[in-house]
VEXNUDREN-345245 format. One line per 10 residues: number of its first residue (from 1); their letters; for each residue y negated, z negated, x negated of N, C-alpha, C. Coordinates in Angstrom, 3 decimals, m for minus. Last residue first. Layout:
// residues N
NUM> A> Y Z X Y Z X Y Z X ~ ...
This chain:
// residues 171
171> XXXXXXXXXX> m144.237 m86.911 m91.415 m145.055 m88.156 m92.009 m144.341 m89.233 m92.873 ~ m141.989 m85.376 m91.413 m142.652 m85.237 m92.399 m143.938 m86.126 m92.693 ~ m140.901 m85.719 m89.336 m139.802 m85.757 m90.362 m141.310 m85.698 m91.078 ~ m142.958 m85.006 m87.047 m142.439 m86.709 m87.064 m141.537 m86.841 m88.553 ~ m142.452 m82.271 m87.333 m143.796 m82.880 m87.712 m143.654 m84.543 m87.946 ~ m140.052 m82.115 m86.562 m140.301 m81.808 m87.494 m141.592 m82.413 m88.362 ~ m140.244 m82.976 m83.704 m139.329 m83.508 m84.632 m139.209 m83.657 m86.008 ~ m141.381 m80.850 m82.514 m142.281 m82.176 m82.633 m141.168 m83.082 m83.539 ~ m140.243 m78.482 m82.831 m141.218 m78.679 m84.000 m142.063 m80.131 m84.115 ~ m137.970 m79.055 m81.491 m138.022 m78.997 m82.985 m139.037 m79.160 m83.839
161> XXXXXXXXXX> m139.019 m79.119 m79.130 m138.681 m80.112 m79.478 m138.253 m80.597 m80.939 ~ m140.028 m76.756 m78.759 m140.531 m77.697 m79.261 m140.647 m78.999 m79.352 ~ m137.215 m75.637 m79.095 m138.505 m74.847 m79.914 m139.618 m75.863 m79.814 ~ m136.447 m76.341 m76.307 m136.069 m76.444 m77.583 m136.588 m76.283 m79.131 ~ m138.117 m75.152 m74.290 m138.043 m76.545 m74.844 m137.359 m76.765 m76.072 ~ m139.406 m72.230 m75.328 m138.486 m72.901 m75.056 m138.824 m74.393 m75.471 ~ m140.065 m69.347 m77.242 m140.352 m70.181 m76.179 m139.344 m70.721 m75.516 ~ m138.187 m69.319 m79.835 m139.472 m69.646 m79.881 m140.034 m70.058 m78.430 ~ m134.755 m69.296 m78.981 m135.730 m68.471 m79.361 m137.329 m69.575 m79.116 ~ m132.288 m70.832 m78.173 m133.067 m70.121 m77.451 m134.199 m69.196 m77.813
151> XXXXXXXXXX> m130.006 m69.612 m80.781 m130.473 m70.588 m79.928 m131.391 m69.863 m79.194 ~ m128.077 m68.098 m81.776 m129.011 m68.425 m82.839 m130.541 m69.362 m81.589 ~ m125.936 m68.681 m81.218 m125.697 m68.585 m82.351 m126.933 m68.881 m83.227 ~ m125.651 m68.822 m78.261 m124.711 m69.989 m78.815 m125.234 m69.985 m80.623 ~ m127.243 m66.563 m77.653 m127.745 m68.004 m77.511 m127.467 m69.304 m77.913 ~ m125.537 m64.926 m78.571 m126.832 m64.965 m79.523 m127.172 m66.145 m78.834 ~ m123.606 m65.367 m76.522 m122.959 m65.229 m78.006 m124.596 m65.687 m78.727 ~ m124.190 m64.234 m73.796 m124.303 m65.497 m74.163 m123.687 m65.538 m75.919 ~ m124.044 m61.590 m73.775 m125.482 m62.499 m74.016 m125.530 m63.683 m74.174 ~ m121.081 m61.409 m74.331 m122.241 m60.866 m74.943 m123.167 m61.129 m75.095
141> XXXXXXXXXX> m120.764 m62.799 m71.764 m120.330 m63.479 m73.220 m121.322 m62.799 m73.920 ~ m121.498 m60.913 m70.207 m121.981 m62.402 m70.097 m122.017 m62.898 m71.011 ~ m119.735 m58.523 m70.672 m121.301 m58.376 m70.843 m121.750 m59.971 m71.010 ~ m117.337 m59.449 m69.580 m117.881 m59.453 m71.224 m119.015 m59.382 m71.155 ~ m117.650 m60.119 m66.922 m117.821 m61.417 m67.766 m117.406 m60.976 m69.218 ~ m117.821 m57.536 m66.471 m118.760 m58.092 m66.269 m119.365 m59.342 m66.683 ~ m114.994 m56.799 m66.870 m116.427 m55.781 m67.368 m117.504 m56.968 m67.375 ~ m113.056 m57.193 m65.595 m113.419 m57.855 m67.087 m114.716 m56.968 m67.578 ~ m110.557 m56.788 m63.784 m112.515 m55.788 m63.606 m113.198 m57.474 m64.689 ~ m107.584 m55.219 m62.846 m108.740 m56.330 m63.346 m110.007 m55.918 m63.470
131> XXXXXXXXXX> m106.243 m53.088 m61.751 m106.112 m53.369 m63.549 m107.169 m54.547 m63.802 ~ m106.710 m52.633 m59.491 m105.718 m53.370 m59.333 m105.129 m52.929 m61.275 ~ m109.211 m52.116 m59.595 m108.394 m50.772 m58.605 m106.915 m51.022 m59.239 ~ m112.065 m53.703 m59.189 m110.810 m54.280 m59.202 m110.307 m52.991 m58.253 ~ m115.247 m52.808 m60.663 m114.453 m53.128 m59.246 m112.917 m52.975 m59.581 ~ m116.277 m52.783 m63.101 m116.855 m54.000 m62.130 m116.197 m53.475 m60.881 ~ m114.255 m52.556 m66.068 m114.794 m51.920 m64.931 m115.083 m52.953 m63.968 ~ m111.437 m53.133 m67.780 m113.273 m53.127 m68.126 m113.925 m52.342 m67.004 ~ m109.001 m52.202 m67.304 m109.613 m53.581 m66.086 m111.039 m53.695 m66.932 ~ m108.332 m49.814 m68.880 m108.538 m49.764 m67.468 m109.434 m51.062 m66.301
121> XXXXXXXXXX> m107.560 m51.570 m71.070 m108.544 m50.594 m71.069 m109.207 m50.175 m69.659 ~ m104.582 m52.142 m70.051 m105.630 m53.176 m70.236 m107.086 m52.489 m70.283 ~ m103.866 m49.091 m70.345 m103.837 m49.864 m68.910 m104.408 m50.873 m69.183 ~ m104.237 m49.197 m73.130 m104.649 m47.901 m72.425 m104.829 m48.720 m70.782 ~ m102.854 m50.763 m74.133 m104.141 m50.517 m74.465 m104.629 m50.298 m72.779 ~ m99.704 m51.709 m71.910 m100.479 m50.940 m72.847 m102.338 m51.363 m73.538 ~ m99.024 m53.294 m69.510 m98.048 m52.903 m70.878 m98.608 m52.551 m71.790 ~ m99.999 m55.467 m67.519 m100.251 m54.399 m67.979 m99.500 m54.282 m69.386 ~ m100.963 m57.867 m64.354 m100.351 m56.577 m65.162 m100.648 m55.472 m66.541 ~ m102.989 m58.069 m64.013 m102.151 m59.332 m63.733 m101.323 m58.723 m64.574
111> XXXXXXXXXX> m106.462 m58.532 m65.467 m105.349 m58.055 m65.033 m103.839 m58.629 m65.266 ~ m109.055 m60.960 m65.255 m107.915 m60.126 m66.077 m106.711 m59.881 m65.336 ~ m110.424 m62.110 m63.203 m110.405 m60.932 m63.901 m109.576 m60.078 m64.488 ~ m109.328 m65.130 m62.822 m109.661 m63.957 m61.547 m109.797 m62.528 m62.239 ~ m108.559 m66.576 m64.751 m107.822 m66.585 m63.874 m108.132 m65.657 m62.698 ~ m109.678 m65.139 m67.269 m107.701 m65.372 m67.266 m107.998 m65.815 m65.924 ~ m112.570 m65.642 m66.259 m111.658 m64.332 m66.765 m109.928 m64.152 m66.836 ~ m112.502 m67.913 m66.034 m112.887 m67.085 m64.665 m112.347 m65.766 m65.422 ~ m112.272 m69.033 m69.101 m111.749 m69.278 m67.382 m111.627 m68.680 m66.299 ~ m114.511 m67.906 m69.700 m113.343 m67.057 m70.258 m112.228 m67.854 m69.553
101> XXXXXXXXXX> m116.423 m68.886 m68.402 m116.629 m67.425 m68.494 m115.105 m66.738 m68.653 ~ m117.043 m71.452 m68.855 m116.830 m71.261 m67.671 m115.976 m69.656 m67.382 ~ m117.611 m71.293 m71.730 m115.718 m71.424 m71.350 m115.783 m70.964 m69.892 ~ m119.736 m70.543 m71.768 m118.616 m69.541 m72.283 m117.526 m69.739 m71.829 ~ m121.073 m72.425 m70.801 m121.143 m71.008 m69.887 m119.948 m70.184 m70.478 ~ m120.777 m73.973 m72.965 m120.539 m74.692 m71.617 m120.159 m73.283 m70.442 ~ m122.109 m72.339 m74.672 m120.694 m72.677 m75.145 m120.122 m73.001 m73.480 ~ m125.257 m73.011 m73.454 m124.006 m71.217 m73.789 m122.676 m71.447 m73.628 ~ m125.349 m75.584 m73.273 m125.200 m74.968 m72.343 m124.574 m73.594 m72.555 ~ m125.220 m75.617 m76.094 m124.440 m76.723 m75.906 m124.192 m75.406 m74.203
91> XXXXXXXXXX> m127.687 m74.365 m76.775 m126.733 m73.925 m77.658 m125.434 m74.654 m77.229 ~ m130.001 m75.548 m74.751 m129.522 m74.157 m74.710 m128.041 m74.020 m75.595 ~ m131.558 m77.434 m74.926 m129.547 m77.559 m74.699 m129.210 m76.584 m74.769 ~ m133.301 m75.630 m72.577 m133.351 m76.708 m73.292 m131.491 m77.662 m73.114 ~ m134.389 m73.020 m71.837 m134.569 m73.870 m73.546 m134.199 m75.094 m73.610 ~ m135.002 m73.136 m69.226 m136.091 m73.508 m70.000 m135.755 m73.767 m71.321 ~ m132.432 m71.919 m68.771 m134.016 m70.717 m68.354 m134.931 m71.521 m68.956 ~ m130.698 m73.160 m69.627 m131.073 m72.168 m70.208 m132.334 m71.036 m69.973 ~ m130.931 m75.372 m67.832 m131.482 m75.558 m68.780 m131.456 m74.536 m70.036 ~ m130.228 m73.866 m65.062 m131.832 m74.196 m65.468 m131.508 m74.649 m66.735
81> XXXXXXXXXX> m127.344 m73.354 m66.248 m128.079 m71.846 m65.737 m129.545 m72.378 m66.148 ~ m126.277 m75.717 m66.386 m126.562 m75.013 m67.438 m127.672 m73.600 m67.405 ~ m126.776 m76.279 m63.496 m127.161 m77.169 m64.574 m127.254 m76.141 m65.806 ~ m124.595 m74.461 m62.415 m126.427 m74.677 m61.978 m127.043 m74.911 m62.246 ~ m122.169 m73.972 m63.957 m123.039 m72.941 m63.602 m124.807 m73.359 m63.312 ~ m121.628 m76.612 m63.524 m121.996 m76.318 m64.821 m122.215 m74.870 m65.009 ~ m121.277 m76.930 m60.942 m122.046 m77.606 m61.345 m122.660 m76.950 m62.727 ~ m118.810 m75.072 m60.634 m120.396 m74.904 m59.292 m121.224 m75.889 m60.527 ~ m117.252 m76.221 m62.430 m117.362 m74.439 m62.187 m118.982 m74.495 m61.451 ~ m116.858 m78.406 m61.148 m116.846 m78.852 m62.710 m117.657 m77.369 m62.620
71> XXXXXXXXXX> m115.791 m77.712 m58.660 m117.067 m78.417 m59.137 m117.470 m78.288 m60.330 ~ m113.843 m76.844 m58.733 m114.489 m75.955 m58.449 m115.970 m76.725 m58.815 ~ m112.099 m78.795 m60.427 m112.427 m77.265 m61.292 m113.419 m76.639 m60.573 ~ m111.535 m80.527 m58.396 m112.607 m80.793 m59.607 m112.462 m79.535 m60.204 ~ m109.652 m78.921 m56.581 m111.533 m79.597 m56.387 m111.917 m79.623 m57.255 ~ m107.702 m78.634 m57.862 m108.913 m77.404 m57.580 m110.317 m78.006 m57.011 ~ m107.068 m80.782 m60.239 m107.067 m80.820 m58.784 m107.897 m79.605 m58.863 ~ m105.620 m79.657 m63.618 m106.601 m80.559 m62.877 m106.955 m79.765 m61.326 ~ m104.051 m78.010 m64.767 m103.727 m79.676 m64.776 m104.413 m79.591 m63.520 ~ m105.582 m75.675 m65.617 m104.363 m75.963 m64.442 m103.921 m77.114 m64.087
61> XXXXXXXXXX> m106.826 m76.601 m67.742 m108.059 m76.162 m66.229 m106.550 m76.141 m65.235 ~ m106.508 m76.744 m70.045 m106.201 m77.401 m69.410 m106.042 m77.042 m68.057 ~ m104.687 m73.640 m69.597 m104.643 m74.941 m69.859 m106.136 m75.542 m70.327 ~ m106.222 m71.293 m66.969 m105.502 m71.886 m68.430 m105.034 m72.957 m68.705 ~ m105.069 m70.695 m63.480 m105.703 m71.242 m64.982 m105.359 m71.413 m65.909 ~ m102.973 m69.639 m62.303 m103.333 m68.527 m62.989 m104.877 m69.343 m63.872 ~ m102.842 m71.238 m60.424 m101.473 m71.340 m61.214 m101.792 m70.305 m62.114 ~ m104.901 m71.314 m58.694 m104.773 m72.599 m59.379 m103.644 m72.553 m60.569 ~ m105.788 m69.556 m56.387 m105.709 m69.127 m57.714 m105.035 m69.966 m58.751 ~ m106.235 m71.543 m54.392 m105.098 m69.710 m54.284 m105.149 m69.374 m55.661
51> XXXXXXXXXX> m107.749 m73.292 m55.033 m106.191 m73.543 m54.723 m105.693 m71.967 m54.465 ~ m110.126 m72.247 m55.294 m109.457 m71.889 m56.142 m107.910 m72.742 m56.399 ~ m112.362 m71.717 m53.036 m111.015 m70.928 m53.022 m110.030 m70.642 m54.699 ~ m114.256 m73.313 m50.991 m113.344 m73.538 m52.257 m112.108 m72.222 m51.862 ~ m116.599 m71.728 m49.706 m115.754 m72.570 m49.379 m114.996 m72.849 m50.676 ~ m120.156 m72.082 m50.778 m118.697 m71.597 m50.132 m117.814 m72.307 m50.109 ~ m122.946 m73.386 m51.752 m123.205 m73.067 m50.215 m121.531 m72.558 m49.689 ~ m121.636 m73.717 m54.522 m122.316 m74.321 m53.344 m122.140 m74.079 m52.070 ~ m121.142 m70.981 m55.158 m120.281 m72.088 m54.807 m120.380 m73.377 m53.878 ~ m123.761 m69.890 m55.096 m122.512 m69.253 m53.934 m121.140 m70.520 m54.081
41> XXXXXXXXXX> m124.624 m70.944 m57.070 m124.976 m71.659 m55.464 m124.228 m70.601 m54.784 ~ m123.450 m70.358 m59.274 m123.068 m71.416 m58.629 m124.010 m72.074 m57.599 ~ m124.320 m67.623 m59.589 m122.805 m67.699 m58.915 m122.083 m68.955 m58.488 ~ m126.945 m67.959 m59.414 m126.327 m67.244 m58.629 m125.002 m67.719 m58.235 ~ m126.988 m68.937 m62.091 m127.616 m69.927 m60.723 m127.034 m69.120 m59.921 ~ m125.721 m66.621 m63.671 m125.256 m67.913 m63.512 m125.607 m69.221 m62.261 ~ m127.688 m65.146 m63.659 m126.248 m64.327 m63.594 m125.337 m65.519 m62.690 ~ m130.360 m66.371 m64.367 m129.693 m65.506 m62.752 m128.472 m66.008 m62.574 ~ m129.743 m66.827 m66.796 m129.754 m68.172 m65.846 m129.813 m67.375 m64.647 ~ m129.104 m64.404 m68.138 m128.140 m65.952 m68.409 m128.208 m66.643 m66.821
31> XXXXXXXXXX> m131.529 m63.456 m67.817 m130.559 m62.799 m67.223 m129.527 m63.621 m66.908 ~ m133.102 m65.424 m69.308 m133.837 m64.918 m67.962 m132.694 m64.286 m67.205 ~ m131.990 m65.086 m72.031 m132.199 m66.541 m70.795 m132.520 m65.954 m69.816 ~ m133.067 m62.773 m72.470 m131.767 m63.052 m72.589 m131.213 m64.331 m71.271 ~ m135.718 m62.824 m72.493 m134.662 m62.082 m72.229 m133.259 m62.044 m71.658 ~ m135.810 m64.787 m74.689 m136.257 m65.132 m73.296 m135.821 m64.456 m72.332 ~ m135.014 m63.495 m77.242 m134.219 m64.850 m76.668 m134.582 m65.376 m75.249 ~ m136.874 m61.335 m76.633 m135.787 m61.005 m76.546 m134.801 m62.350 m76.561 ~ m139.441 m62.858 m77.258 m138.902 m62.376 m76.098 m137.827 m61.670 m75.985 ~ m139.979 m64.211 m79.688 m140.625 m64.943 m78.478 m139.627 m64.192 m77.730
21> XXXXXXXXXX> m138.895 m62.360 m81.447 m138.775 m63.910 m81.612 m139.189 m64.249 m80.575 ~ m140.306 m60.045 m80.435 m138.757 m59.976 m80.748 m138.607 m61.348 m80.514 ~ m142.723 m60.054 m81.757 m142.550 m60.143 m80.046 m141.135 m60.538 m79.871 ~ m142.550 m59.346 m84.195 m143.189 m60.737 m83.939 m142.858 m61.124 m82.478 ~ m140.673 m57.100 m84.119 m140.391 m58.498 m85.022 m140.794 m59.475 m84.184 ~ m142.921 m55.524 m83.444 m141.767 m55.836 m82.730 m141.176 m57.217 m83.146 ~ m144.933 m55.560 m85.310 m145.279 m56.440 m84.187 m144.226 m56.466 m83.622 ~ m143.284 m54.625 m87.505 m143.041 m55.831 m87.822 m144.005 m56.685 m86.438 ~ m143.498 m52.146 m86.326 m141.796 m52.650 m86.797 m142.078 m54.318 m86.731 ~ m145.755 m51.444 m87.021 m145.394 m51.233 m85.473 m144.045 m52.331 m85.518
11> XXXXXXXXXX> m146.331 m50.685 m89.991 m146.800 m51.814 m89.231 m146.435 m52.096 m87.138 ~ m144.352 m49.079 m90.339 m144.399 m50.706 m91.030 m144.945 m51.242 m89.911 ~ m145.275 m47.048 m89.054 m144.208 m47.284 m88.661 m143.984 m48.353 m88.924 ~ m148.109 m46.565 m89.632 m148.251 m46.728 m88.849 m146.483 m47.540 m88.455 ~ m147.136 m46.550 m92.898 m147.817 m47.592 m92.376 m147.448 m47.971 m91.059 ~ m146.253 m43.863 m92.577 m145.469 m44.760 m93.040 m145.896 m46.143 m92.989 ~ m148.148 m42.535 m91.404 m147.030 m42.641 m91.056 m146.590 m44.099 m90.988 ~ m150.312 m42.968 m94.327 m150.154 m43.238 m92.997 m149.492 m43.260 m91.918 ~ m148.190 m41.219 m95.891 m148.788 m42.905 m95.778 m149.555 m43.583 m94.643 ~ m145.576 m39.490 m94.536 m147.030 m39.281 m94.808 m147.350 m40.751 m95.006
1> X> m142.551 m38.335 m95.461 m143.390 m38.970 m94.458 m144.707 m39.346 m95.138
């Protein structure tokens, strides 16, 4: 490869870099807080339907009245959803979205049934042909994992709440 090339490629790599930090954690949030405001103003605005489901929560989440799970579910979808679109709590709100996530997965997603790989393999798909449909709340986790890990990214309340924190650590 040629030096100039090889420049042109350095130097392209490292404006990604620079954009990377601002917008791929924004990215991320931006899909987070849809995925999520979405599914808890359909709670909102619906009816409760997780007395039909109630014996297929995990522990704790089966203890407790289907009212308060659907709330606990509607709320910490709506709440967490805005304070991941602005950064803020973000690393508390992921975790908060994760469990919502892997709740709604053992009790509506995952298949009721299955002996094998191969037939568990089958419920990764977004429509239910009676192997589960776990497709959709992996992808979630997925984006939610880098938010839990490495936080919201440079734009964000969080980001400057660090740096006004920082500046206050050092007078």
């Amino acid at each position: 490869m040629s030096k100039t090339l090889s420049n042109t490629v350095q130097h392209l790599h490292l404006n990604l870099d620079r954009a990377g930090a601002w917008l791929a954690p924004l990215t991320l949030r931006l899909f987070i807080a849809w995925e999520f405001f979405e599914s808890g103003l359909e709670k909102f605005n619906g009816q409760n339907w997780f007395e039909d489901i109630r014996e297929r929560f995990p522990f704790p989440f089966d203890r407790l009245p289907a009212t308060l799970n659907w709330e606990l579910s509607m709320w910490a979808e709506l709440i967490c959803a805005v304070a991941i679109l602005i950064g803020f709590g973000t690393r508390f709100s992921a975790l908060v979205l994760m469990v919502v996530t892997v709740v709604a997965t053992a009790a509506v997603h995952w298949p009721a049934d299955w002996s094998s790989l191969s037939e568990l393999a089958q419920g990764y798909a977004i429509t239910n042909k009676g192997f589960g449909n776990f497709k959709l709340p992996a992808i979630y986790l997925a984006a939610l994992a880098p938010l839990l890990f490495a936080g919201a990214g440079k734009l964000s309340v969080d980001a400057w709440l660090a740096s006004l924190l920082c500046k206050r650590s050092q007078r």
